[in-house]
ZALUM-90774 format. One record per residue (C-alpha): residue number from 1; residue in one letter; x, y, z. Coordinates in pm, 1 decimal, always signed. Layout:
N
> NUM_a_X_Y_Z
...
This chain:
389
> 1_x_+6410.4_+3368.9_+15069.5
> 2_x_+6481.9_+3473.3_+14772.0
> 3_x_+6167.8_+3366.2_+14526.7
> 4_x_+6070.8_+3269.4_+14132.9
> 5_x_+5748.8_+3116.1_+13966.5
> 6_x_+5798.9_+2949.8_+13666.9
> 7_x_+5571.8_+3089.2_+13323.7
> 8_x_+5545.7_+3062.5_+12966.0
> 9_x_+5527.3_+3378.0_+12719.2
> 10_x_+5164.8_+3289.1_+12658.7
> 11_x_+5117.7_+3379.2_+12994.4
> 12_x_+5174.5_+3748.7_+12984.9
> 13_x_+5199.5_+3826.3_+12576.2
> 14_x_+4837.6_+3991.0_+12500.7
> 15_x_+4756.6_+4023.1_+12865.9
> 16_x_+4878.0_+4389.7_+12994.3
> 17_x_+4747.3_+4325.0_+13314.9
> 18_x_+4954.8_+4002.3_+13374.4
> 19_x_+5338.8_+4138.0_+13455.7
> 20_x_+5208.6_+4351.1_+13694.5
> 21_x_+4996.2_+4049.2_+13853.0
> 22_x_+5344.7_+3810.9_+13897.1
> 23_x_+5493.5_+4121.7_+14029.6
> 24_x_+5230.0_+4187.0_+14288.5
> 25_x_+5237.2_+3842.1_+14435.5
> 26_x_+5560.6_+3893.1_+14621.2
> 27_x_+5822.6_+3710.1_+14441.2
> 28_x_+6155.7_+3911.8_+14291.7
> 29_x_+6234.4_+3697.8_+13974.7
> 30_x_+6045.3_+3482.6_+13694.4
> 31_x_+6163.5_+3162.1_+13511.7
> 32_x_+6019.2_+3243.0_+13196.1
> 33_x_+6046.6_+2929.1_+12920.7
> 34_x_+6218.4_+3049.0_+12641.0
> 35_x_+6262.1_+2669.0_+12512.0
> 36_x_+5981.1_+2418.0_+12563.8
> 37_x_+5868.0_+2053.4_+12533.8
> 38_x_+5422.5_+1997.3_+12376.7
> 39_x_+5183.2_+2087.2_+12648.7
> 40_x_+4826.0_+2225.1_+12666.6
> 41_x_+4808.4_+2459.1_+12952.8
> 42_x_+4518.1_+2673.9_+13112.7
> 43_x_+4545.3_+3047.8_+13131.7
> 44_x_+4291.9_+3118.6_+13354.5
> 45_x_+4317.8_+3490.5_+13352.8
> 46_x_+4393.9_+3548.7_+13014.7
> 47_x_+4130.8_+3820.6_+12835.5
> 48_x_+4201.1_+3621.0_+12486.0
> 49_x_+4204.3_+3282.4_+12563.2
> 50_x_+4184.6_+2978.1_+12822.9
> 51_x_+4381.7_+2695.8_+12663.9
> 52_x_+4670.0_+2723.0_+12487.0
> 53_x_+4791.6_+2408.2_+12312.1
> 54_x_+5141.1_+2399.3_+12220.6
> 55_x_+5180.9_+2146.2_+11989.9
> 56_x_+5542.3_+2015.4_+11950.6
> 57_x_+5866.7_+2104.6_+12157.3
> 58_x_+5986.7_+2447.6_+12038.5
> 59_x_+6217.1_+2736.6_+12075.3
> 60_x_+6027.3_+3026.2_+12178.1
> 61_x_+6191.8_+3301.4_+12005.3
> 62_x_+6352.5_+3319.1_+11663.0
> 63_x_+6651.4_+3055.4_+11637.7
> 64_x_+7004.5_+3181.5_+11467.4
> 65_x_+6895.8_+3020.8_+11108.0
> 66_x_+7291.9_+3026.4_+11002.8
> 67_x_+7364.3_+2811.8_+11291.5
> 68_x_+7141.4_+2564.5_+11249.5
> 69_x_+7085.9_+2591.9_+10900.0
> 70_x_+7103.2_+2180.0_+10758.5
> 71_x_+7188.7_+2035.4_+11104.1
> 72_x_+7033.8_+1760.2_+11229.1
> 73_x_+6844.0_+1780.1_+11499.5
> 74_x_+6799.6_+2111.2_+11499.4
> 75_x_+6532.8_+2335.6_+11750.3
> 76_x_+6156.5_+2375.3_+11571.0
> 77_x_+6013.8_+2739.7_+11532.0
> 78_x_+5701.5_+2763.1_+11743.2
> 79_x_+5347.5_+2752.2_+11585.7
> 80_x_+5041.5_+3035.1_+11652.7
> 81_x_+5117.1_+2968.4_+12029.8
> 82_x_+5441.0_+3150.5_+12090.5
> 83_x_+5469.2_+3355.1_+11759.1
> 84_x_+5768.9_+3544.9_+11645.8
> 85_x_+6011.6_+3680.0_+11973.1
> 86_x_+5753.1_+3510.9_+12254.3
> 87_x_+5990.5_+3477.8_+12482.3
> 88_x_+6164.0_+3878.2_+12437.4
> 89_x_+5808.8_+3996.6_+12445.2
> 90_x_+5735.2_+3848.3_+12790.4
> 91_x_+6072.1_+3922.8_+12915.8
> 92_x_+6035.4_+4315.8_+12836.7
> 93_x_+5676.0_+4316.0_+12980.0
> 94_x_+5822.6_+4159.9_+13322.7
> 95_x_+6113.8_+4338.9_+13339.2
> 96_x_+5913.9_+4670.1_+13302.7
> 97_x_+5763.4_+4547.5_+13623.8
> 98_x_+6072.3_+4534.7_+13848.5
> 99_x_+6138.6_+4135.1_+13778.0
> 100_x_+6448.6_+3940.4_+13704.2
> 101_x_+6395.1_+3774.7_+13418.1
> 102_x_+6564.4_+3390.5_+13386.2
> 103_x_+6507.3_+3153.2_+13121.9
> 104_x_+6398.3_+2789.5_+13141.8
> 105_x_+6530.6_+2570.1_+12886.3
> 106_x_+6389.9_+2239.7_+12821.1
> 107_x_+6642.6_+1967.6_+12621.1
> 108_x_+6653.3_+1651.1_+12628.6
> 109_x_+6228.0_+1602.8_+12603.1
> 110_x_+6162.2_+1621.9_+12220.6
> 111_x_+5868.8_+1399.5_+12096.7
> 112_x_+5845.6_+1582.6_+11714.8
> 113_x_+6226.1_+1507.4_+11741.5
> 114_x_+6149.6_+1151.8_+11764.5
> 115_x_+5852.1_+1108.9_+11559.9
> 116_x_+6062.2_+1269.9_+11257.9
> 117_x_+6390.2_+1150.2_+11309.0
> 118_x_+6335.1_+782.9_+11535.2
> 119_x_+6731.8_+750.0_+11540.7
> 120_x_+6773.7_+1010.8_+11735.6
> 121_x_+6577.4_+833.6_+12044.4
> 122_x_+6600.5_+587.5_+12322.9
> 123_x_+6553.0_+237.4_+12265.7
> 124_x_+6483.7_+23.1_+12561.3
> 125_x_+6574.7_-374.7_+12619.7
> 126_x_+6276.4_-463.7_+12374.2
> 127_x_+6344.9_-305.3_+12038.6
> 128_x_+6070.7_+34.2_+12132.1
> 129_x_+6147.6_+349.1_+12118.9
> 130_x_+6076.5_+663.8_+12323.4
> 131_x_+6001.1_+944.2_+12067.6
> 132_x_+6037.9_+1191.4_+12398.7
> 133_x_+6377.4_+1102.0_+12470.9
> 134_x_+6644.4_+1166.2_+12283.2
> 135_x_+6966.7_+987.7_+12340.2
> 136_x_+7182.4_+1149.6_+12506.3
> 137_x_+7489.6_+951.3_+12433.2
> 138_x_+7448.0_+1015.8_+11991.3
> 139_x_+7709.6_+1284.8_+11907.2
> 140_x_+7466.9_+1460.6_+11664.8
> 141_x_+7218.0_+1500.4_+11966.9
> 142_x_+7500.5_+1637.3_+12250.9
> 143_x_+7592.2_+1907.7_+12035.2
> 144_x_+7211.8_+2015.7_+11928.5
> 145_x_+7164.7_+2010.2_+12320.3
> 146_x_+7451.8_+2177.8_+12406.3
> 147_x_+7411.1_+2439.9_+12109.9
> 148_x_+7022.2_+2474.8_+12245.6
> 149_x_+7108.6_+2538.5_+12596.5
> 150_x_+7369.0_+2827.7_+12510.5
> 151_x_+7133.2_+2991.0_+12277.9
> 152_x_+6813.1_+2946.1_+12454.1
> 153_x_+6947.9_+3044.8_+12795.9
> 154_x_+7125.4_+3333.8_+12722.3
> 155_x_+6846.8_+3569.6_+12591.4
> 156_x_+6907.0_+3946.9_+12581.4
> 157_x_+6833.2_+4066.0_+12910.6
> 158_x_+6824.2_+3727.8_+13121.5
> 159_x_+7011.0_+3740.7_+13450.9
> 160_x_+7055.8_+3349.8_+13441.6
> 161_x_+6893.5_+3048.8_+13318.1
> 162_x_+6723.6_+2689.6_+13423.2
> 163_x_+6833.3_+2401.6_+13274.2
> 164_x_+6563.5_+2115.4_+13239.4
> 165_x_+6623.8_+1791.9_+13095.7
> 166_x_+6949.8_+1774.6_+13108.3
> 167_x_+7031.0_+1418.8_+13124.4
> 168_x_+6894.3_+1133.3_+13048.8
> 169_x_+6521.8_+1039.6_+12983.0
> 170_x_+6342.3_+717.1_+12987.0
> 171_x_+6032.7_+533.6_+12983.8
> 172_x_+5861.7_+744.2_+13301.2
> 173_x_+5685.8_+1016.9_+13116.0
> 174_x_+5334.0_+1141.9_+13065.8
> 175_x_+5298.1_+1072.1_+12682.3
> 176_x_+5007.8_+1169.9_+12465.3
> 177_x_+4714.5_+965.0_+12676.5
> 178_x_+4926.6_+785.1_+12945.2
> 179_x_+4883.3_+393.7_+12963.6
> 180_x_+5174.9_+243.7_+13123.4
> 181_x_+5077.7_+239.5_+13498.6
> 182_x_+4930.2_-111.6_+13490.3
> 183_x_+5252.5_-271.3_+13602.8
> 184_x_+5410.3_-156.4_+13909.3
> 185_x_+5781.4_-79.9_+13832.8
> 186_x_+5931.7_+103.0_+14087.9
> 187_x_+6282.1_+249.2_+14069.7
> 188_x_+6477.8_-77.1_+13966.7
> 189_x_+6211.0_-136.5_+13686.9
> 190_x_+6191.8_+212.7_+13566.5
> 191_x_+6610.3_+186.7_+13563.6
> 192_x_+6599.5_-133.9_+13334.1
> 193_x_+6328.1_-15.6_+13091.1
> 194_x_+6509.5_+290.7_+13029.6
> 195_x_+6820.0_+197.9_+12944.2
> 196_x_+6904.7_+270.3_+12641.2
> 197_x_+7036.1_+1.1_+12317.8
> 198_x_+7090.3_+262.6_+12005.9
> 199_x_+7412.3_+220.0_+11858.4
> 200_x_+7552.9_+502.4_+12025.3
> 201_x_+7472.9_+320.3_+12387.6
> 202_x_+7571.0_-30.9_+12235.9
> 203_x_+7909.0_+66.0_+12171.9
> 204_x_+7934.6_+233.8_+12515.6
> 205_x_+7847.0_-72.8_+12692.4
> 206_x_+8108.1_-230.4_+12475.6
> 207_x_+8315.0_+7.6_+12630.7
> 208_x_+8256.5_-142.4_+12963.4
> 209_x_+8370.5_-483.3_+12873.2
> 210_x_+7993.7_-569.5_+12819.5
> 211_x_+7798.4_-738.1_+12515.6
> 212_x_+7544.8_-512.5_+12445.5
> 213_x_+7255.3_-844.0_+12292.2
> 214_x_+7366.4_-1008.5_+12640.5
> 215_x_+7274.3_-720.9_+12849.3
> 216_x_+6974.1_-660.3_+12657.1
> 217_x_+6857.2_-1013.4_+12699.2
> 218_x_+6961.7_-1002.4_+13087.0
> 219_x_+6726.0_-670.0_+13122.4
> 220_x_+6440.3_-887.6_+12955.4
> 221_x_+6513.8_-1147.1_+13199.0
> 222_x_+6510.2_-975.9_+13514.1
> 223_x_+6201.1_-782.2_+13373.4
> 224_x_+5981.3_-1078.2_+13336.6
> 225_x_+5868.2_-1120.6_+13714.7
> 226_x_+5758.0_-764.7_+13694.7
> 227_x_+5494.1_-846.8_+13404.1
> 228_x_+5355.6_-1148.4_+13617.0
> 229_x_+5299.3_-884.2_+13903.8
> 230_x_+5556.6_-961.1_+14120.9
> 231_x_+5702.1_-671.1_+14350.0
> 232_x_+6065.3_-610.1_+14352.0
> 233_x_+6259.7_-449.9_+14574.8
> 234_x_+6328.4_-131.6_+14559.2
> 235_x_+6691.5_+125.9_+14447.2
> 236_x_+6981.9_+20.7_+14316.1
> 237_x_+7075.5_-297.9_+14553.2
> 238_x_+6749.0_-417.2_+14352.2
> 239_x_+6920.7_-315.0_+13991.8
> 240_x_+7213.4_-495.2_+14117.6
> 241_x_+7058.1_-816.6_+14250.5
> 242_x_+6853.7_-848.4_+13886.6
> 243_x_+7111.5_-809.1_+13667.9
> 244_x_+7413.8_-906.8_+13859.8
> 245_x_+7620.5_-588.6_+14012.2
> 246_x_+7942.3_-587.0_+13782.2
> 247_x_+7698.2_-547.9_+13442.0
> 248_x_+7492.6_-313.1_+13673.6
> 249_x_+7775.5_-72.6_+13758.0
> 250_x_+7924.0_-113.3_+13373.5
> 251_x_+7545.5_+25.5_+13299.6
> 252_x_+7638.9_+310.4_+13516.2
> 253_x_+7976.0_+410.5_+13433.6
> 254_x_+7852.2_+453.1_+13089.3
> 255_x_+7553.7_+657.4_+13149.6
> 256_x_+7680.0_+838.7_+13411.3
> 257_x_+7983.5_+948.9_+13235.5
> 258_x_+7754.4_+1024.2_+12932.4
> 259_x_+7519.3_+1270.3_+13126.6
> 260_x_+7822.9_+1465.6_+13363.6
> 261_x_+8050.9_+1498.6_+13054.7
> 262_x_+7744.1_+1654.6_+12839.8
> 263_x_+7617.2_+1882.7_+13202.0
> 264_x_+7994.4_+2007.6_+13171.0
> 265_x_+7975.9_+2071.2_+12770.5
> 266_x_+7587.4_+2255.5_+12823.6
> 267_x_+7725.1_+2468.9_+13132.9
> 268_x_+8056.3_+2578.4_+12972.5
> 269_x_+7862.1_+2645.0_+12653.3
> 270_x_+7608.1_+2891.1_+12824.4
> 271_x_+7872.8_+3041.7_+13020.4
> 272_x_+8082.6_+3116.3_+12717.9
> 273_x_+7778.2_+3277.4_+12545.1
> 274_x_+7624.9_+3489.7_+12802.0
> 275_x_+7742.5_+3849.0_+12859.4
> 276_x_+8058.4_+3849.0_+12986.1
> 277_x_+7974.3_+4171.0_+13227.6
> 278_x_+7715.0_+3991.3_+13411.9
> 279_x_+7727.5_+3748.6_+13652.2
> 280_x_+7532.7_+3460.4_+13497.4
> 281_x_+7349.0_+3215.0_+13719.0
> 282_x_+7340.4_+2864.1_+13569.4
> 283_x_+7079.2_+2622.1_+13776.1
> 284_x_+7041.8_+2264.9_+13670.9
> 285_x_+6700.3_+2072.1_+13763.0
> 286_x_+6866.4_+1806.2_+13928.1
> 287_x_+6710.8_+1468.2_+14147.3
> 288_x_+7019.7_+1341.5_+14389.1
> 289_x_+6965.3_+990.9_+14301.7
> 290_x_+7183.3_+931.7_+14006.4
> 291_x_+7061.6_+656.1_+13808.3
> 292_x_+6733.8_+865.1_+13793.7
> 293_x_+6569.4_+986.5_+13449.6
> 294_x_+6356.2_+1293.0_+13390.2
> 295_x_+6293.0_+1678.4_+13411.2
> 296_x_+6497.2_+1632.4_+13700.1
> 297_x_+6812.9_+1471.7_+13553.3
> 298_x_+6972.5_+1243.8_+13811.9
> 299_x_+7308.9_+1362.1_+13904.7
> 300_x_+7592.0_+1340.3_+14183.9
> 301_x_+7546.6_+1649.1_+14413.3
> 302_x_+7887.8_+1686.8_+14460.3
> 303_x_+8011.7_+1662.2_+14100.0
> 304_x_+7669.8_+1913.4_+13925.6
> 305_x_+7751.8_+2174.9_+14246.3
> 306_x_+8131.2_+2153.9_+14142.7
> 307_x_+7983.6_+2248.6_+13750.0
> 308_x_+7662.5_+2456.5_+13789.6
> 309_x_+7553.6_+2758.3_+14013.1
> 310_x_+7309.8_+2538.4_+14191.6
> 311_x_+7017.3_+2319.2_+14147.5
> 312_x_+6618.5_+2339.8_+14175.6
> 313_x_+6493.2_+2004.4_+14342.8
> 314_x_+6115.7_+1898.0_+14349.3
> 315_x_+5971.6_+1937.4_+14676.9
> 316_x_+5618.6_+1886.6_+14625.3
> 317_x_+5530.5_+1650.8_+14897.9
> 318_x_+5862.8_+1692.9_+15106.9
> 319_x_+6152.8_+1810.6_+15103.0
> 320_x_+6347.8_+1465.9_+15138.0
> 321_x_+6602.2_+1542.1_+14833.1
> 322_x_+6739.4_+1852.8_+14945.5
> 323_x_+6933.5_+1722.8_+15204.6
> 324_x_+7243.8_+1589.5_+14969.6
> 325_x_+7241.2_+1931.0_+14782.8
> 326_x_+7259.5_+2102.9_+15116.9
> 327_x_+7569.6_+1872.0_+15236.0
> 328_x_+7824.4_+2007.6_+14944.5
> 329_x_+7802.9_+2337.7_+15132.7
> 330_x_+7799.2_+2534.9_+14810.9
> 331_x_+7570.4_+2655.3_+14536.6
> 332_x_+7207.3_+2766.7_+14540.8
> 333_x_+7009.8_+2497.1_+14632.2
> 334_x_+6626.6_+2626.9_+14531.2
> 335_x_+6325.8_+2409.6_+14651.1
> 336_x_+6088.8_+2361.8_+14373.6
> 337_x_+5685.8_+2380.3_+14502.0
> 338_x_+5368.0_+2314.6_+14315.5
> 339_x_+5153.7_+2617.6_+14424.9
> 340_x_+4876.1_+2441.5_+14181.4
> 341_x_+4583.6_+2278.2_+14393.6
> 342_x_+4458.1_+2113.4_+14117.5
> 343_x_+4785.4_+1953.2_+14010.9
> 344_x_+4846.6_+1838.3_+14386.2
> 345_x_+5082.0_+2155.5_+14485.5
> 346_x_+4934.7_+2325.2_+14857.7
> 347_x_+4976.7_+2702.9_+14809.7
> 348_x_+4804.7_+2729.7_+15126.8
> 349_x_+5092.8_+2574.3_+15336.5
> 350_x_+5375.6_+2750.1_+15148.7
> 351_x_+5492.4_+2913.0_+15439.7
> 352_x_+5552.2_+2625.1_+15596.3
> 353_x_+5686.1_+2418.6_+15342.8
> 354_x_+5923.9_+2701.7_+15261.0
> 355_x_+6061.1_+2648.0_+15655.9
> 356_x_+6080.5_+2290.3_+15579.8
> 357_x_+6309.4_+2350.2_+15322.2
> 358_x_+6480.7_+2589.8_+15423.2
> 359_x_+6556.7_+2360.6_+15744.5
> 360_x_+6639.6_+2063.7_+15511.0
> 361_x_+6870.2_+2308.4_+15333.7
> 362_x_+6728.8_+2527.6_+15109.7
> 363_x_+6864.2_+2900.2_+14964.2
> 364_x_+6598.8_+2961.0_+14748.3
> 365_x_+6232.1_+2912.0_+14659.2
> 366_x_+6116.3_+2831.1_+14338.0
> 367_x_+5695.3_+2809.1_+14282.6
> 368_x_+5534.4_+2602.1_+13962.4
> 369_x_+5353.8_+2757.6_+13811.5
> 370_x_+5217.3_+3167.6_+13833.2
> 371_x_+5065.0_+3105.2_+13541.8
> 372_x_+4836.2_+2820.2_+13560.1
> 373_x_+4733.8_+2877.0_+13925.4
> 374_x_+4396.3_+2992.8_+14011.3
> 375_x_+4295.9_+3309.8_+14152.9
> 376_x_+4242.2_+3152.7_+14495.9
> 377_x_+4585.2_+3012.5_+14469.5
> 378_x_+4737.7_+3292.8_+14381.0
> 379_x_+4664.5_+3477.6_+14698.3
> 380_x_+4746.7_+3209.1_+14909.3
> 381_x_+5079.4_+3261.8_+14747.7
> 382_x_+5093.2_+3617.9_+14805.9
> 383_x_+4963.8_+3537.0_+15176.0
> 384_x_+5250.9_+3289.4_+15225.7
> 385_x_+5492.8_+3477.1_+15139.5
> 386_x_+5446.9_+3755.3_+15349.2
> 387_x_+5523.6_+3427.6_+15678.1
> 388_x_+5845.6_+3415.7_+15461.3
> 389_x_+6163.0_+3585.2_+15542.2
């Protein structure tokens, strides 16, 4: 199967051993980030440096200043972490090495967005806002997002690109020094404290033939039990049954609309910019379950297949969501595994979770993350995917 592992530029800028490395483990292709939300990230290999803290979502190479010059929001130049061309740097070093070289774009996951400009974020039921997650629905926001994805995913030299965050984003994130997993939610709760009330959202749900103060106050409602402790059922029957199934659909309609009409703008947008002599793959990290939020943007497999080339789906720990992917009959349909012991991935049974997924429907294999694996995990990699046709 055709294989990638994920990496940032820090990764193999001021390491000359480390293209090389990625290339030696097996694999034909890197997803190299070339836009990218605040992380801190281990380099374990590196012979300048273990932890690399990237401090605020950024565009790792240099942004077209005339494009974005006075928009708001607008992407953030990178600090000492990813200086100058990060990304081009990497790219040339890997591609010197016999890989394809794909970008990974991270957009809607911007918490210096939302610390500096607060109306550009989610606000859930309660009045709070999610700094991380910008709203998806404000027109300012769609076309930074849309500009972002044809810019940052169409590097010189990249053979196709990852989209990330594409969709909506809500309260499930891990934020700064997490606190929120005192309360059970589950998927109905997670659903109800991420919808969204900025003015943008209000007048969709208006929209929809609902008032937007009533629907907030219905979300606080069925929200209560869940404070005192008490377990709720699970998926969107539970959504329905709290709030009533005619608001909980008119909830849908408007964010699902939303998020397909802005995975159409993004796609068309990096289609229209890449070069038009190469055939561009365009991937969308996707989660079949549609009212989902995240990395993995909730979608309907039939409509993202009939938009993108294809989709990378989390598999870490199964490979349960590839199945309604698999059932369009179309696209690539890559399985994403954690090949990190220490962040719960198994690169020791990757040949056999590649045949899982490949039975459940796979194409491709996608493996996070080359770069902060260990040593020991690293060969189990290359060991795996020798069992791998």
């Amino acid at each position: 199967m055709k294989t990638s592992v994920f990496l940032y530029p820090w990764d193999v800028n001021g390491d000359p051993a480390a293209a090389r490395r990625i290339a030696d483990l097996g694999v034909g292709q890197v997803t190299l980030a070339a836009a990218y939300h605040s992380t801190r990230a281990l380099t374990p290999r590196h012979p300048h440096h273990r932890i690399v803290t990237a401090a605020h979502a950024a565009a790792l190479y240099p942004v077209d200043r005339r494009h974005w010059h006075g928009r708001v929001p607008a992407p953030y130049p990178a600090g000492d972490w990813a200086p100058g061309d990060a990304y081009g740097e990497a790219a040339a070093a890997l591609a010197d090495a016999g890989l394809d070289v794909h970008t990974w774009v991270v957009l809607a996951h911007n918490s210096r967005l939302g610390a500096e400009h607060p109306d550009t974020s989610v606000v859930n039921a309660y009045g709070d806002r999610y700094p991380w997650a910008p709203c998806i629905a404000q027109p300012a926001t769609r076309a930074y997002l849309v500009d972002l994805a044809a810019e940052a995913a169409t590097r010189p030299g990249a053979r196709g690109t990852e989209l990330e965050s594409l969709g909506w984003y809500g309260l499930a994130h891990l934020h700064a020094h997490d606190k929120i997993a005192g309360v059970t939610l589950g998927d109905a709760g997670q659903y109800l404290m991420s919808l969204c009330f900025c003015l943008s959202c209000r007048d969709g749900y208006g929209r929809q033939g609902l008032d937007p103060d009533e629907l907030a106050r219905a979300v606080r409602v069925a929200l209560e039990p869940v404070w005192r402790g008490e377990a709720c059922d699970d998926g969107w029957a539970s959504v329905e049954k709290l709030l009533g199934a005619d608001r909980a659909g008119a909830t849908r309609v408007h964010r699902d609309t939303t998020a397909q009409s802005l995975q159409e703008e993004a796609v068309a947008a990096v289609r229209a910019a890449a070069p038009a002599d190469t055939a561009f793959q365009v991937l969308l990290h996707a989660d079949p379950v549609p009212y989902h939020c995240g990395a993995n943007a909730g979608v309907d497999p039939a409509h993202i297949l009939s938009v993108a080339d294809g989709v990378v789906v989390p598999c870490t720990g199964g490979a349960g969501l590839l199945p309604p992917f698999a059932e369009q009959g179309r696209g690539v349909i890559a399985a994403n595994l954690t090949i990190v012991t220490g962040m719960g991935g198994s690169p020791a049974t990757l040949a056999a979770d590649a045949r899982a997924a490949r039975a459940a429907g796979a194409t491709e294999l996608r493996l996070y993350h080359a770069g902060l694996a260990s040593d020991a995990d690293l060969a189990a990699v290359t060991r795996g995917l020798t069992q791998v046709p």
